[in-house]
ZAMARGU-4260 file (C-alpha; in steps of 0.2 Angstrom, whole numbers, plus 5000, padded with zeros to 4 digits):
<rodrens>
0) 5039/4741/4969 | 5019/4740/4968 | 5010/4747/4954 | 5001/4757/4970 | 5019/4762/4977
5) 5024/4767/4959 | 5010/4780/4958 | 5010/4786/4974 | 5028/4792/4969 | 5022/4797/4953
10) 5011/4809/4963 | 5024/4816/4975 | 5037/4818/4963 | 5028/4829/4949 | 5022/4840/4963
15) 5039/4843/4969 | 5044/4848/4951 | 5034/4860/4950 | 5021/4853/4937 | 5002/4858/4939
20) 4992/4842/4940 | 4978/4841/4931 | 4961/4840/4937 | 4959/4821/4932 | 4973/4817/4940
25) 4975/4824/4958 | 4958/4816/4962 | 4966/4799/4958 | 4981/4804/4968 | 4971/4808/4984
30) 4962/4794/4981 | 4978/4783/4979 | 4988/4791/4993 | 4971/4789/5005 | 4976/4776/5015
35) 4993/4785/5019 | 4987/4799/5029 | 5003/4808/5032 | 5008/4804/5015 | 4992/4811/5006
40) 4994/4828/5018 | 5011/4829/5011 | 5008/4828/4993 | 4992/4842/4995 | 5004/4853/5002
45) 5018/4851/4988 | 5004/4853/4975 | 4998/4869/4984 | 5015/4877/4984 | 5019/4871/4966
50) 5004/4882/4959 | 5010/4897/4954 | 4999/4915/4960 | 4988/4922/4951 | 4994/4935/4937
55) 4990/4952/4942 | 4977/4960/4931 | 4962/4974/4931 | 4952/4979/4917 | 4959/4995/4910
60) 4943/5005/4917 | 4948/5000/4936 | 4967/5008/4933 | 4965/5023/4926 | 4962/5039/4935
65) 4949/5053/4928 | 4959/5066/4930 | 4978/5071/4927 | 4988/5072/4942 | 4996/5091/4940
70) 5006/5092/4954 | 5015/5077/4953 | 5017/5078/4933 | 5025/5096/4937 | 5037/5088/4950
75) 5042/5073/4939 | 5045/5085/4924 | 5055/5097/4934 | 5064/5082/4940 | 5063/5086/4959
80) 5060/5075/4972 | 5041/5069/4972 | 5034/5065/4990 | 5021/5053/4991 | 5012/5050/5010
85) 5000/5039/5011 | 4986/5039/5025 | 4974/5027/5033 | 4972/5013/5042 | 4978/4996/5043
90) 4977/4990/5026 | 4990/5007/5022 | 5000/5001/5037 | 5001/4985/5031 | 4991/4971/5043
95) 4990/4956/5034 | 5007/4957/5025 | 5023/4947/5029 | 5033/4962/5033 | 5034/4981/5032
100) 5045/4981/5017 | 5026/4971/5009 | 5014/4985/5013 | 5007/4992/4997 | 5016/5010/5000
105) 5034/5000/5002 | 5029/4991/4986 | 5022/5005/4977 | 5040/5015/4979 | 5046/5001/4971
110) 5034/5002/4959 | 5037/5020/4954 | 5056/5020/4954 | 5056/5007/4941 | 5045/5017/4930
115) 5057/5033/4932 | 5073/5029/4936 | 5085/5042/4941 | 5071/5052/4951 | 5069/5051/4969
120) 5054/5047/4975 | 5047/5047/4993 | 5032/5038/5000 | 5030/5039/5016 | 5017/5026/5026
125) 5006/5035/5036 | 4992/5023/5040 | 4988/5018/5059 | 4981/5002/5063 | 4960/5005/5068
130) 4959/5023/5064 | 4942/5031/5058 | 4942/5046/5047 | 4941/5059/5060 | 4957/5052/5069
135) 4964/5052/5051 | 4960/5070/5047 | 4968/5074/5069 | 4982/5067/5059 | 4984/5079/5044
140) 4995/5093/5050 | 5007/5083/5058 | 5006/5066/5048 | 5004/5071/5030 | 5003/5092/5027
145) 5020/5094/5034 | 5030/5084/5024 | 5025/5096/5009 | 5016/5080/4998 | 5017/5082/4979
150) 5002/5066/4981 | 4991/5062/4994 | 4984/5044/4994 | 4969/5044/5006 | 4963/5025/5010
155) 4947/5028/5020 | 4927/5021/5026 | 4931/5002/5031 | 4932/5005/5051 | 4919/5016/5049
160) 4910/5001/5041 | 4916/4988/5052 | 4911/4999/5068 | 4891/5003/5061 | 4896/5023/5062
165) 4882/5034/5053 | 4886/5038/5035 | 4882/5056/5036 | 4895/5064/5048 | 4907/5053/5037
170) 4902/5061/5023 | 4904/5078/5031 | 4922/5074/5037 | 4926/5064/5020 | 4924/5083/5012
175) 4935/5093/5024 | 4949/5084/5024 | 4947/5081/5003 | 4946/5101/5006 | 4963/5102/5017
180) 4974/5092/5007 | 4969/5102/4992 | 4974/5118/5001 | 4991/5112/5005 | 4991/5109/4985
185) 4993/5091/4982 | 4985/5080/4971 | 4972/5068/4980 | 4966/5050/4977 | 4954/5043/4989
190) 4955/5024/4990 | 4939/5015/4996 | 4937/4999/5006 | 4943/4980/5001 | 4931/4970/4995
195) 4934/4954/5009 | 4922/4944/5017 | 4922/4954/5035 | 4916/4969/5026 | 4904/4960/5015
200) 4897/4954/5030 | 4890/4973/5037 | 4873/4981/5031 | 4882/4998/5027 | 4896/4992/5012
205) 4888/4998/4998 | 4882/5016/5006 | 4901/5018/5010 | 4906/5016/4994 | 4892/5026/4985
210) 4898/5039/4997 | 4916/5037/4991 | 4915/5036/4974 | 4902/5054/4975 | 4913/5063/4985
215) 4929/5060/4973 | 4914/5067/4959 | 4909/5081/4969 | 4925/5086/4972 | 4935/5081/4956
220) 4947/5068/4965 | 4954/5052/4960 | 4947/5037/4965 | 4957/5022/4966 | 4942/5009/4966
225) 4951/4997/4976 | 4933/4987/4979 | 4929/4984/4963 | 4946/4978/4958 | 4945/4965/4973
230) 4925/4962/4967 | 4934/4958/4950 | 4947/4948/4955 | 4934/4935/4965 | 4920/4936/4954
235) 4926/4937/4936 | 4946/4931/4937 | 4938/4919/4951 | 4952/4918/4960 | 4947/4913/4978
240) 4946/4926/4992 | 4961/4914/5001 | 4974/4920/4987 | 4971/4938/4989 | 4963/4941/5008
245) 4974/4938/5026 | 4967/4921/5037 | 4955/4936/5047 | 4944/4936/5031 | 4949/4958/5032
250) 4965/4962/5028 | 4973/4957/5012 | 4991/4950/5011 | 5005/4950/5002 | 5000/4945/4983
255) 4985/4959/4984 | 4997/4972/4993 | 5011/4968/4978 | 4996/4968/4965 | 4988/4983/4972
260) 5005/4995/4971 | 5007/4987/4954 | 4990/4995/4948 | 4990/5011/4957 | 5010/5014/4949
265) 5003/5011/4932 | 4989/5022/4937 | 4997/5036/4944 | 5008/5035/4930 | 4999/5035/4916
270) 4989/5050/4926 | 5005/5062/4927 | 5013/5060/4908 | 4995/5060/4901 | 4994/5071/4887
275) 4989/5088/4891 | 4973/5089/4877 | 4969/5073/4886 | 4971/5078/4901 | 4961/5094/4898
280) 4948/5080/4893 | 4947/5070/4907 | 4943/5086/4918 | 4926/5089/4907
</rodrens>
């Protein structure tokens, strides 16, 4: 066999095993394996699918919710059924992902059941693919208020964004229905847009999410700051928008949903056992 041969193999058969090739070395096997067209195309693909994903992290700041969640802690200390519904659009119904059962609710149930085994706990997907907040809120009695919610996750602004709607009526409509889930007596936790490059892309992002993040002030809800968790994933965990956003450049996909769920478990968790002088706290 050729000293060329040899190392082409070389190439192939550490990708196949798994091993992460070093920055020295794939150049030199791109380069060897040129001449080879089908070949070199085979070896980039072994060595794409031999990296292993990104480990899912957040500072402690970006999973942590200001205040306690009192409703859900009552429920989970009284050890009945906790109902979860999430509403939104189609980053709650899950576009982007491999399969239903990969929607950030699906995976959040998961989530939660790991962290208190023996309780049954419901979350119910309620997001509609293209919806705007004021079909949402058209939504409320029958999609989310009926089923009694202990926890009300409200993913909300991006169609709004990506259709150039005024920010004022959306700030009008962000406060009545903040207002109609509190009357039904759940807790509430607004999540705001992704941070992907179609949304980038429109003049009206950041108001959105200055409006967002106000509102859960004004009102003393949660925010789950999913922007700035995909903000920090791209731009100080550089980890490409590819790993964590869909091929439309909008909707995220598996690894983010998964990661995503994972955060908001620890978040809502930490949230309904907090301590109650911490608690008390966080409310000031």
């Amino acid at each position: 066999m050729s000293a060329n041969n040899k190392f082409s193999v070389n190439c192939l058969g550490g990708a196949a095993a798994g091993l992460v090739v070093s920055a020295m070395l794939a150049p030199a096997c791109a380069q060897m394996l040129g001449a080879h067209p089908a070949a070199s195309a085979a070896a980039v693909a072994v060595m794409q699918s031999a990296v292993p994903p990104p480990a899912c992290s957040a500072p402690t700041g970006l999973a942590r919710f200001t205040h306690p969640l009192r409703h859900t802690a009552r429920r989970l200390a009284g050890g009945g059924p906790l109902v979860i519904v999430a509403i939104g659009s189609s980053s709650t119904n899950g576009a982007g992902a491999s399969s239903p059962a990969a929607s950030y609710p699906s995976r959040l149930a998961v989530e939660l059941k790991q962290r208190f085994p023996g309780h049954d706990i419901t979350v119910l997907n309620r997001g509609v693919n293209g919806e705007q907040t004021e079909q949402m809120l058209a939504r409320f009695e029958t999609d989310v208020i009926a089923a009694h919610p202990d926890l009300v996750l409200w993913q909300v602004g991006t169609n709004s964004v990506l259709r150039d709607s005024p920010l004022r009526p959306h700030a009008v409509l962000l406060r009545e229905g903040i207002a109609q889930l509190k009357e039904a007596g759940a807790d509430v936790v607004l999540m705001d847009m992704q941070y992907a490059p179609q949304v980038l892309s429109k003049a009206e992002t950041q108001g959105m999410e200055d409006q967002i993040a106000f509102a859960a002030k004004e009102e003393n809800v949660d925010l789950f700051g999913r922007y700035a968790l995909m903000r920090n994933w791209h731009e100080v965990q550089h980890i490409p928008f590819e790993t964590f956003v869909a091929p439309d450049q909008l909707h995220m996909n598996d690894w983010s949903y998964a990661c995503v769920a994972k955060l908001l478990a620890a978040a809502i968790t930490e949230a309904a056992t907090r301590p109650i002088a911490s608690a008390a706290h966080a409310t000031h």
